[in-house]
C-alpha positions as CSV (number, residue, x, y, z in Angstrom):
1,X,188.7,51.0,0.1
2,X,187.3,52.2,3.4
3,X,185.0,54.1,1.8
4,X,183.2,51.7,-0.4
5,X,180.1,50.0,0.9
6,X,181.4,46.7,1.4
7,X,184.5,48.0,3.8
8,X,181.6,50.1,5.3
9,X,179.2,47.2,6.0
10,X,182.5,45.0,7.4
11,X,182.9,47.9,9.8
12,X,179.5,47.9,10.9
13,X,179.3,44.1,11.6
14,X,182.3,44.2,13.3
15,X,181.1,46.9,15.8
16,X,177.8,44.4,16.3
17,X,179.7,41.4,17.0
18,X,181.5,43.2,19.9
19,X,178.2,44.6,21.2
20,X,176.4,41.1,20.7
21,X,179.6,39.7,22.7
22,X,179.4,42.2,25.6
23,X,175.4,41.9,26.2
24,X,175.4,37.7,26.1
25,X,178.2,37.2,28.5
26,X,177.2,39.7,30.9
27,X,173.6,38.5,31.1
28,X,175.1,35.5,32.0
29,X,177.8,36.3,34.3
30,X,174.8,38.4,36.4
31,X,173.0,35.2,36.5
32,X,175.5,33.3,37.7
33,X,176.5,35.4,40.3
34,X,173.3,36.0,41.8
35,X,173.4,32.6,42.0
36,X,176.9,32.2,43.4
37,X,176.0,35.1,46.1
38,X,172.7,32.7,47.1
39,X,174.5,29.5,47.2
40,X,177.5,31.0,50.0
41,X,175.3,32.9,51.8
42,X,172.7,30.1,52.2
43,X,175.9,27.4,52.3
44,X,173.4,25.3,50.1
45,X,176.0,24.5,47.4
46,X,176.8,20.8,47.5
47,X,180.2,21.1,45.9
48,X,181.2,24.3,46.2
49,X,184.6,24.4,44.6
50,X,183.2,22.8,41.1
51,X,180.9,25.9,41.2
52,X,183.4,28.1,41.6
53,X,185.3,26.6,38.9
54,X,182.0,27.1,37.0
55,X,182.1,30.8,38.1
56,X,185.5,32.0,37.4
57,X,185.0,30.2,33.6
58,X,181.8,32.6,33.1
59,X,183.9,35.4,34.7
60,X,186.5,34.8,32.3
61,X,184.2,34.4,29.7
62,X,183.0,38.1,30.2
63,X,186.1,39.5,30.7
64,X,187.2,38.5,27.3
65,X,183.9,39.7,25.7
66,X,184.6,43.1,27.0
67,X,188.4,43.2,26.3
68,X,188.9,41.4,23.6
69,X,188.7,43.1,19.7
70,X,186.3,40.9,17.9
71,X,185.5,43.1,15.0
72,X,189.8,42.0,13.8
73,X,188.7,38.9,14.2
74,X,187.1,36.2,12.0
75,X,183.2,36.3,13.1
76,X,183.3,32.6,14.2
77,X,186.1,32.9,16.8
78,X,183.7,34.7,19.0
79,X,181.7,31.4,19.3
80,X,184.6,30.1,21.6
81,X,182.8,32.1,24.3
82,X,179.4,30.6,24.4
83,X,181.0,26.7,23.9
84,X,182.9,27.6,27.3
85,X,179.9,28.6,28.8
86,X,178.1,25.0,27.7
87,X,181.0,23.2,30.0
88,X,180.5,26.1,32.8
89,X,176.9,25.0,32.9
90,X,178.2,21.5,32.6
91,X,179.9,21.8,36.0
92,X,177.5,23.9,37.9
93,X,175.2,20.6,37.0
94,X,177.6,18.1,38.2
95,X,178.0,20.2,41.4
96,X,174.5,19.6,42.3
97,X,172.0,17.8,40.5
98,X,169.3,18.8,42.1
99,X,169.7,22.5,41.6
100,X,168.4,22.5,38.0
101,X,171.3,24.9,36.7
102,X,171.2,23.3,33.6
103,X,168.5,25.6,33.1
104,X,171.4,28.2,32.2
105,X,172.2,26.5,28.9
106,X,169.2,28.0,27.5
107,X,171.6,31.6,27.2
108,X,175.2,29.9,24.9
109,X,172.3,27.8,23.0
110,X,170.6,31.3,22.3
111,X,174.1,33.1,21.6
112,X,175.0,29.7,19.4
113,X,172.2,29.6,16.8
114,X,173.1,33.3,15.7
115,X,176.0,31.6,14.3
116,X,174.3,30.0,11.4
117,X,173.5,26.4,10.9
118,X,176.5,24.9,12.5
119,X,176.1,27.2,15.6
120,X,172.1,25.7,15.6
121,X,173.9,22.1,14.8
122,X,176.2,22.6,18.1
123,X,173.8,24.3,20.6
124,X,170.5,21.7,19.6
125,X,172.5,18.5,19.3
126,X,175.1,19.3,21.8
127,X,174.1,20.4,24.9
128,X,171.4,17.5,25.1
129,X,173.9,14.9,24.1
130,X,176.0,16.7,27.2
131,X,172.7,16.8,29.5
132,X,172.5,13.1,28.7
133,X,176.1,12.0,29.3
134,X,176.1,13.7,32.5
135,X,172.7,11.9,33.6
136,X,174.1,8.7,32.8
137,X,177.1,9.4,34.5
138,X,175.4,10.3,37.5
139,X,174.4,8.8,40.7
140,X,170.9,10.4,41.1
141,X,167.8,8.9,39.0
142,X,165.6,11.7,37.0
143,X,162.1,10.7,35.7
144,X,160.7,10.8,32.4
145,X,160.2,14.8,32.3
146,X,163.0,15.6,33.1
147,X,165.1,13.7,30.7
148,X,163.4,15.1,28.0
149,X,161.8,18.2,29.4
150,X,165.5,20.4,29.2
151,X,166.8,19.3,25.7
152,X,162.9,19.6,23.9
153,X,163.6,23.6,25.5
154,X,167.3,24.2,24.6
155,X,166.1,22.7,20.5
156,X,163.2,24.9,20.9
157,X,165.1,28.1,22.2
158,X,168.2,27.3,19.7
159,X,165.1,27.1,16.5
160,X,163.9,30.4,17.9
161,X,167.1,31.9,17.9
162,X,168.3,30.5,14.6
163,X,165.4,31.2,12.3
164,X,164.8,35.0,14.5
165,X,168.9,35.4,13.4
166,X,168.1,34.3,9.6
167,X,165.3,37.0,9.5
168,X,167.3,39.5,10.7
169,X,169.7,39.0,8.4
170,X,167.7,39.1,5.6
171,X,165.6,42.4,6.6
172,X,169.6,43.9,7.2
173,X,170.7,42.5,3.7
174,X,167.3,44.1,2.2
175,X,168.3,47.5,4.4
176,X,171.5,47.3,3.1
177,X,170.7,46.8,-1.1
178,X,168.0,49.5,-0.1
179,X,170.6,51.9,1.1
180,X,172.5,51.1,-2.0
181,X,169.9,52.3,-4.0
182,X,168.9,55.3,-2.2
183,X,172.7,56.6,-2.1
184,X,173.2,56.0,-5.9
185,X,169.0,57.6,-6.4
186,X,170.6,60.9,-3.9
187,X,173.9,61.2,-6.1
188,X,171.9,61.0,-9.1
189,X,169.6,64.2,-8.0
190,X,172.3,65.5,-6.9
191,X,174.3,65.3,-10.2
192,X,171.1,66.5,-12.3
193,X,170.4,69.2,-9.7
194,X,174.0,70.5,-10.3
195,X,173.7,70.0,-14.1
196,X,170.3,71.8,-14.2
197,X,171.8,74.7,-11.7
198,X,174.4,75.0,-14.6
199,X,172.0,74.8,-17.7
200,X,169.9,77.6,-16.0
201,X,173.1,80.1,-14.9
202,X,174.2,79.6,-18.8
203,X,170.8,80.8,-20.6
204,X,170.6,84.0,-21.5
205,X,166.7,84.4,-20.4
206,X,165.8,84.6,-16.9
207,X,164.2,81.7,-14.6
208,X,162.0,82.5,-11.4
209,X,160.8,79.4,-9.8
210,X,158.0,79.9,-6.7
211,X,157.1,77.7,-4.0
212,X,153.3,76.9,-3.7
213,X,152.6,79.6,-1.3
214,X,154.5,82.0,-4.1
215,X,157.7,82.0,-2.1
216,X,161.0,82.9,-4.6
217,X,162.9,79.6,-4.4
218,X,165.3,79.6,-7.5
219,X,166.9,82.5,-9.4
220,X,169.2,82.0,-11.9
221,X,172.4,84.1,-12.9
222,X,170.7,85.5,-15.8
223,X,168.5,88.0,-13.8
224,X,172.1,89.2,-12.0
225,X,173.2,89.7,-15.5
226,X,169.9,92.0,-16.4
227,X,171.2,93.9,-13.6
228,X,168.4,95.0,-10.6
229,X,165.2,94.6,-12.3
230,X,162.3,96.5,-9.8
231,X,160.6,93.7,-8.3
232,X,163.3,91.0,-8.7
233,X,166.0,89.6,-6.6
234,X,166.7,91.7,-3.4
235,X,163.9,93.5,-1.6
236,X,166.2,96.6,-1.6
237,X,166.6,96.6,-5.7
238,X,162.7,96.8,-5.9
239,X,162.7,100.0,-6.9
240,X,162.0,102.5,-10.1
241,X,159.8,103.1,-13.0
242,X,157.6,100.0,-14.4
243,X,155.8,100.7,-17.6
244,X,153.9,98.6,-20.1
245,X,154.4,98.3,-23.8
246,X,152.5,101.5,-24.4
247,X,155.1,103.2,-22.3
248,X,152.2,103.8,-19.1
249,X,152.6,103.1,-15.6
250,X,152.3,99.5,-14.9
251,X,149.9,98.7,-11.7
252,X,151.8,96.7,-8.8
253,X,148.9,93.8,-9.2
254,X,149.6,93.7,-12.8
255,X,153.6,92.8,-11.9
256,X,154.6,89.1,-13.2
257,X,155.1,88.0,-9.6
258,X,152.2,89.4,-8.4
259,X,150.0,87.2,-11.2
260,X,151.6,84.8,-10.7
261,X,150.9,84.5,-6.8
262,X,147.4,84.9,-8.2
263,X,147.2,81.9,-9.9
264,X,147.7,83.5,-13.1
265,X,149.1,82.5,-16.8
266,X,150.5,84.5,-19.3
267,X,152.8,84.3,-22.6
268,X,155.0,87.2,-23.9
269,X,154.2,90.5,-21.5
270,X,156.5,93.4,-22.3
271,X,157.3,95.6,-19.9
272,X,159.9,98.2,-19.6
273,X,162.0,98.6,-16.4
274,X,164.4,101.9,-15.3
275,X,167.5,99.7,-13.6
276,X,169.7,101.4,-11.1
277,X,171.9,102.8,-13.7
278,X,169.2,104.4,-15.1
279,X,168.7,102.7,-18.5
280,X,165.3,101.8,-20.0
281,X,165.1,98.0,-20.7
282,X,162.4,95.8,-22.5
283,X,161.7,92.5,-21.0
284,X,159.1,90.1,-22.3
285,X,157.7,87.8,-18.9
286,X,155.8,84.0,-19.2
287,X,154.7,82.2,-16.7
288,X,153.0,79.1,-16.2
289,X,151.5,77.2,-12.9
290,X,153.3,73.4,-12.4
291,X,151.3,70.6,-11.2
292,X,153.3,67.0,-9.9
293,X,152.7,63.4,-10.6
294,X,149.7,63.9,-8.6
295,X,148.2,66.6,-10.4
296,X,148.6,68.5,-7.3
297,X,149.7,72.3,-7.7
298,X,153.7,72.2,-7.7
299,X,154.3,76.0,-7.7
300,X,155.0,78.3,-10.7
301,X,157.7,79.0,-13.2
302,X,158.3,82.9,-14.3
303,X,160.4,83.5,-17.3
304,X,162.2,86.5,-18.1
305,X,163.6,87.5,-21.4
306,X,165.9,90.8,-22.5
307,X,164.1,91.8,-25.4
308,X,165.2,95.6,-25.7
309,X,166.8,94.9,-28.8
310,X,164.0,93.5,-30.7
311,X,161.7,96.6,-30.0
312,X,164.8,98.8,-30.6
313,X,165.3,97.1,-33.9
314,X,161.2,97.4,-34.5
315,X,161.3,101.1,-33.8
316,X,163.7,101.9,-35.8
317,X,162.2,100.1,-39.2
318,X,158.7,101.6,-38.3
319,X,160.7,104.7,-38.2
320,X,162.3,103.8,-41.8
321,X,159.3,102.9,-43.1
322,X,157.6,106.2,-42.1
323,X,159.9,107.8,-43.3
324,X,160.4,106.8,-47.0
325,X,156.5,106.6,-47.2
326,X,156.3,110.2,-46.0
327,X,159.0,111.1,-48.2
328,X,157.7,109.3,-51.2
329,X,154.1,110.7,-51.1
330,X,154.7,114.0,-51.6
331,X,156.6,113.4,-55.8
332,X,154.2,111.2,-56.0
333,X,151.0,113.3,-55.3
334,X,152.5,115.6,-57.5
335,X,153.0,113.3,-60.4
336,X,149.3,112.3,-60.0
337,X,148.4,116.0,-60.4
338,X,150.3,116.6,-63.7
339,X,148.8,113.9,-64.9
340,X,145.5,114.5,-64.1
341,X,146.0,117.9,-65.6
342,X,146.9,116.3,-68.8
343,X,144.1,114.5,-68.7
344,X,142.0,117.1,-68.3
345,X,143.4,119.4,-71.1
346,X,142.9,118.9,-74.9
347,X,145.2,118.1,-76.9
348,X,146.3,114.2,-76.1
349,X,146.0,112.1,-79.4
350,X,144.1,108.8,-78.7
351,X,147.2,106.8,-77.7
352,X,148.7,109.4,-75.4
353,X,145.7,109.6,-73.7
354,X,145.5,105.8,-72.7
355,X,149.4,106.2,-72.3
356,X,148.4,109.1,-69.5
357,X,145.8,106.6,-68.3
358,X,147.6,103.6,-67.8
359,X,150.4,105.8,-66.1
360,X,147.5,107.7,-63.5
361,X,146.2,104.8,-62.8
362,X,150.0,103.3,-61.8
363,X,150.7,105.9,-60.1
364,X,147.4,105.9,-57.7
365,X,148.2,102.3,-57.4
366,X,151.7,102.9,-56.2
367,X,150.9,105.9,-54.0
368,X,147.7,103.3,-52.4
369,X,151.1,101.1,-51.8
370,X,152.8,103.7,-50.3
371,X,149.7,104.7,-48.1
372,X,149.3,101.4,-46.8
373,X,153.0,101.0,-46.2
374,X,152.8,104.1,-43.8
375,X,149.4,102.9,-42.6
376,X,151.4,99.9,-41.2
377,X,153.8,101.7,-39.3
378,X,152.7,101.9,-35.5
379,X,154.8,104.6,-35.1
380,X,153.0,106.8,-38.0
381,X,149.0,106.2,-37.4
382,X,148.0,109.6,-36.8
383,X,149.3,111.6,-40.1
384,X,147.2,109.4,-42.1
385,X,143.9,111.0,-43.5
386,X,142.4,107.5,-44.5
387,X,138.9,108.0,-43.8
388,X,135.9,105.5,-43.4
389,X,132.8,106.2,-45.5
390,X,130.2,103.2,-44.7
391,X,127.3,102.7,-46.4
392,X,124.4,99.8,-47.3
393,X,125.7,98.2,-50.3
394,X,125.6,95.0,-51.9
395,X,129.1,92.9,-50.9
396,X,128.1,90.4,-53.8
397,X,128.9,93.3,-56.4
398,X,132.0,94.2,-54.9
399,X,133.2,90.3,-54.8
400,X,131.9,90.0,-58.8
401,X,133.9,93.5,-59.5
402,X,137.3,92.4,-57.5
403,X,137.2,88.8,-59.6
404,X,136.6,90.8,-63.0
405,X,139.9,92.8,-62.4
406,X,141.9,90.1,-62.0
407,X,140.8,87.1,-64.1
408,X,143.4,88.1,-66.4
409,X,146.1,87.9,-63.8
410,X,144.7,84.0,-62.7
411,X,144.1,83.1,-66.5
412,X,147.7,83.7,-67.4
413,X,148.3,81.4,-64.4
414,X,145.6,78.5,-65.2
415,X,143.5,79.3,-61.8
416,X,139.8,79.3,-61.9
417,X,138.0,82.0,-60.3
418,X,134.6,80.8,-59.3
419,X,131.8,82.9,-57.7
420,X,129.3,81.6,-55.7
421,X,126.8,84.0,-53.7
422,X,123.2,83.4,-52.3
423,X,121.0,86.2,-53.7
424,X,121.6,90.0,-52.3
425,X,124.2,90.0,-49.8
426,X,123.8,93.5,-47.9
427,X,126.7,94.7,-46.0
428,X,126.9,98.6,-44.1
429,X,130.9,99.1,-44.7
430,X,133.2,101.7,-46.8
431,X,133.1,100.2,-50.9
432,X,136.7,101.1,-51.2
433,X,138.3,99.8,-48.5
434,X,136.1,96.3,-48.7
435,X,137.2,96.8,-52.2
436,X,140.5,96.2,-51.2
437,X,140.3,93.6,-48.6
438,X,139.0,91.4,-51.3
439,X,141.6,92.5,-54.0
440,X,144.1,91.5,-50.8
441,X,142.0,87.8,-50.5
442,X,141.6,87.2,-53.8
443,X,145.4,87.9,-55.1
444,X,146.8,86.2,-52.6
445,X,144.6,83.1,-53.4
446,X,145.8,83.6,-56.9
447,X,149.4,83.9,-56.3
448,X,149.7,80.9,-53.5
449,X,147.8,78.6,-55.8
450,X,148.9,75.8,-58.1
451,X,148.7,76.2,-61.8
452,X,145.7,75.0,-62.7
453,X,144.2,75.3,-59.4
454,X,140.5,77.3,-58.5
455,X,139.5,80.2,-56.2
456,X,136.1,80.0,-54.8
457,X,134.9,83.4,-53.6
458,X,131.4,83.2,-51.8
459,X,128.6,85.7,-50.1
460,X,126.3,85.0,-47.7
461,X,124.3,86.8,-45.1
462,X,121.7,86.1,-42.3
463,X,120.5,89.9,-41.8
464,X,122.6,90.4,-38.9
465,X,126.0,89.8,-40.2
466,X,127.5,89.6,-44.3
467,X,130.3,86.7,-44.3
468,X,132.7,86.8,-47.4
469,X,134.5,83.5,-48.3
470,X,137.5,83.4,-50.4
471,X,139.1,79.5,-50.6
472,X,141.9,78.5,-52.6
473,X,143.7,74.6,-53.6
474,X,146.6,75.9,-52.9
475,X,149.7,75.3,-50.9
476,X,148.3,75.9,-48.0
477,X,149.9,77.0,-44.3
478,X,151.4,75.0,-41.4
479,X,149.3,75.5,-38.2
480,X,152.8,77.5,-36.9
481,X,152.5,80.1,-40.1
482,X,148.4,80.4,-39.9
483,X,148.7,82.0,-36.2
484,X,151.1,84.7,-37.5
485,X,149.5,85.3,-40.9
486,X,148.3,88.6,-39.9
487,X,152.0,89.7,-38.7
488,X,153.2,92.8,-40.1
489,X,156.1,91.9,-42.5
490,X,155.5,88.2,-42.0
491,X,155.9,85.9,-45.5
492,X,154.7,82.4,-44.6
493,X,156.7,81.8,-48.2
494,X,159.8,83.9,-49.1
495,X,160.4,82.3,-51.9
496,X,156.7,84.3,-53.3
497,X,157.5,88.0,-54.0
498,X,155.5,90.1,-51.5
499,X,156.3,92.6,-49.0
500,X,154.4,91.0,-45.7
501,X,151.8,93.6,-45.5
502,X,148.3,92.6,-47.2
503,X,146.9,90.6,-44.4
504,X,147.9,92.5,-41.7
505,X,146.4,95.7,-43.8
506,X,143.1,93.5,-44.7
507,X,143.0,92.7,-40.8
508,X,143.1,96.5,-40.1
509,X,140.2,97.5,-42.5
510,X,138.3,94.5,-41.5
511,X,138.9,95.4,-37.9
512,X,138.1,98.8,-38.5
513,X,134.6,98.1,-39.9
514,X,133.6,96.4,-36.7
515,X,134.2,92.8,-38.1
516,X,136.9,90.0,-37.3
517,X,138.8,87.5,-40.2
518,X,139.9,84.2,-39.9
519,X,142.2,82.2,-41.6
520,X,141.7,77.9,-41.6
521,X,144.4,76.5,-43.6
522,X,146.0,72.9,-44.1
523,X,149.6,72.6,-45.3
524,X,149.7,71.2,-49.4
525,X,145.5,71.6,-49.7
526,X,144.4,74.9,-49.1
527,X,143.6,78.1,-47.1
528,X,140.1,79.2,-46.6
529,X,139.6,83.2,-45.4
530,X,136.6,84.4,-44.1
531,X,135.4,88.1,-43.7
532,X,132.7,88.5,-41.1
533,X,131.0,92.5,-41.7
534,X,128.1,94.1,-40.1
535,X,125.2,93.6,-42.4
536,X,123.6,97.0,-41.2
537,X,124.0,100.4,-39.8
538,X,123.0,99.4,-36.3
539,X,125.0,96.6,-36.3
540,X,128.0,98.6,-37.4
541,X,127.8,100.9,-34.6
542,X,127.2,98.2,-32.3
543,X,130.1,96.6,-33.4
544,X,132.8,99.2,-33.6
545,X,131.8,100.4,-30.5
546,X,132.6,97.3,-29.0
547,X,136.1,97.4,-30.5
548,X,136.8,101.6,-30.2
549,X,139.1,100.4,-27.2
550,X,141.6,98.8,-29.5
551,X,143.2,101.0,-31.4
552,X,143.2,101.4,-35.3
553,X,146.3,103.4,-36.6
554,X,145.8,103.8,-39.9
555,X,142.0,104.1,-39.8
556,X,139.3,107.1,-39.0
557,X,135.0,106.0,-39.6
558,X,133.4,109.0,-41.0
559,X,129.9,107.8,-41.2
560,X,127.7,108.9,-44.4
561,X,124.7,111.2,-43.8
């Protein structure tokens, strides 16, 4: 129980009553012997041996304040002390009247009133009923003043001293709750700083948290577990290869910490590290800039995840999928050939012939699958021979061809393909290829739509650029599946047959072109696409020169004379 605040606080009070003790008497007992060395020197004292009386009882008085262990005692048996100084005072009045000692029992009335209201009681009421007795009992007259005079001071000095002892017992109660609160408040942080320490050393993504002048104050376990990234943890690990995701050497003021420092934010930055042991890891850095209650910069956050296994996993499907597309083209361009012979030759009754057909036209299809299977590989851009052949053309046509093809595939599901265009609607871009993006728009409107529902499929131009519109009532996307709609191999509905690559093919073509889609969609209404194309050949130009940084993989322009 020693340690609990209210042993501690008993401890404390205890030590202040023997201090209180020591300082009260020994005022005194100075006083009074200044004045006992005055009176023998001057041989002014008129009864000498009732002062000394008076003396030794102050004397002893002090002696006991020193010696004696008032914090084991109860609080109120200190107050002995001060009521033996009242009948010291007493007697040092009696010894000489004239001598106005009883000025001294201005100090036990002080010491008194600490002691609460019965200490006030004692000190106020009895030390003038004892300046009165004595008066009365005495030989000497005393005027007016000084009847009344001494006890109006001694009430006044024991007031002061009570209601000065009340406040400062209340302020050191307040102190005390006060501490209280701060201890549990410092135990508390304490506990959530040691259960946050633990969270962070148990994730198995990194955590770098800078200071506001971009000093590394926190590092969790998890970057000891990457092993010495370059640039991380100790000055003497900051060494070896740092590439971006294209594999090229990554600038020092394009390092994570170094943005950072800069005031920087970023989501999701791969870069590839050489650790000490020489292996090649992927990491993908975010950081964000923290601001406090005040909105006042708090620093920065840095976070570090191991992502070598995702790209690992990513290379090797893009090197799947190259391969089986490589591997089915070349049966397949010889089928098309046979068949295209057959065609060609004489002999094919009427129903062979549109057998041959249907199959040749299959089989383009399928190998057009094929190719844009390998055109989505990032691993396999450059074997593609997919050329760009732009040219002024009307998009309206295009749009009116694509819905012809497949009102029979959105009549057998009830949908309504309506076509809404304002006049010629001129467009510089490759027919094929646009063909396609709107085949892309306009099945999947058909196949994420409601039975019964309509596709609206829209032209417009202002001379400048050529927008096609393709809105559906169907299902619809949350806000979560409409920002990775364009993701290769992404389905924002597994449950639809499909193999994830349309849109990010459509966004590719589009791209290619020198245009940009968009996608606005709202979860059980509807999904709106919308195809922005240069409208002429200077505007073409314009615009894929703007965008011949970024790279198109499955894509070569090959502009027509």
């Amino acid at each position: 129980m020693a340690n609990t605040p209210r042993a501690a606080d008993g401890h404390i009070a205890g030590e202040l009553r023997d201090r209180v003790a020591a300082n009260s008497q020994l005022v005194l007992c100075a006083v009074v012997g200044v004045l006992f060395v005055i009176g023998i020197a001057t041989a002014s004292l008129a009864d000498g041996s009732l002062f000394g009386v008076a003396v030794l009882l102050v004397v002893l008085g002090g002696v006991a304040a020193l010696a004696v262990p008032w914090s084991l005692l109860p609080p109120y048996v200190v107050a002995v002390i001060p009521v033996v100084d009242i009948g010291a005072v007493a007697l040092m009045r009696i010894s000489d009247p004239s001598a106005a000692f009883g000025l001294l029992w201005v100090f036990p009335a002080m010491w008194l009133s600490t002691f609460g209201r019965v200490g006030f009681a004692v000190a106020a009421i009895g030390i003038p009923s004892l300046y009165w007795t004595i008066l009365s009992a005495g030989s000497s007259t005393s005027g007016t003043y000084a009847v009344v005079l001494l006890p109006v001071v001694v009430v006044a000095v024991s007031a002061a001293s009570f209601w000065a002892a009340r406040r400062y017992d209340a302020q050191r109660n307040l102190l005390d709750r006060q501490m209280v609160r701060v201890s549990a408040a410092h135990r508390e942080a304490l506990r959530q700083e040691q259960l946050v320490s633990e969270v962070l050393d148990t994730v198995d993504f990194g955590v770098i948290r800078l200071s506001e002048n971009g000093e590394v104050v926190l590092e969790n376990d998890a970057l000891i577990r990457f092993g010495h990234i370059p640039g991380f943890l100790h000055a003497e690990s900051a060494t070896g290869d740092v590439l971006d995701d294209t594999f090229a050497p990554l600038a020092p003021a394009q390092h994570p910490l170094v943005r950072l420092r800069r005031r920087e934010s970023f989501d999701d930055v791969v870069l590839w590290f050489t650790l000490v042991n020489r292996t090649r890891r992927a990491f993908a850095f975010s950081g964000r800039h923290l601001t406090d209650h005040n909105g006042v910069s708090a620093g920065a956050v840095l976070i570090a995840r191991d992502v070598t296994a995702e790209r690992d996993a990513q290379r090797v499907r893009d090197d799947l999928v190259a391969s089986i597309s490589h591997e089915l083209r070349t049966p397949l361009t010889s089928i098309l050939g046979y068949l295209e012979l057959a065609l060609d030759g004489g002999g094919l009754s009427d129903g062979a012939r549109r057998q041959v057909d249907t199959a040749f036209r299959n089989s383009e299809r399928l190998l057009g699958i094929v190719t844009d299977i390998l055109s989505a590989s990032s691993r396999s851009g450059a074997s593609i021979d997919t050329r760009l052949r732009p040219r002024a053309l009307d998009i309206a046509e295009i749009v009116r061809s694509a819905v012809a093809g497949l009102d029979p595939v959105a009549e057998a599901r009830f949908v309504r393909i309506r076509v809404e265009q304002a006049g010629w609607a001129e467009a510089y871009v490759d027919a094929a290829r646009i063909r396609q993006v709107v085949d892309n728009l306009l099945a999947n409107a058909i196949k994420f739509n409601r039975d019964g529902g309509t596709v609206t499929a829209s032209t417009s131009t202002d001379g400048i650029h050529t927008v096609i519109r393709v809105a559906d009532t169907g299902i619809g996307m949350t806000p979560e599946s409409t920002a990775r709609v364009f993701e290769r191999f992404f389905r924002a509905t597994p449950s639809v047959p499909g193999n994830g690559l349309g849109l990010s093919i459509t966004r590719d073509i589009v791209a290619a072109h020198g245009g940009t889609i968009s996608v606005d969609s709202v979860a059980g209404e509807g999904t709106v696409f919308s195809v922005v194309l240069p409208a002429t050949r200077d505007v073409y130009e314009r615009d894929v020169e703007a965008v011949d940084a970024v790279p198109q993989p499955a894509l070569r322009r090959e502009n027509a004379s």
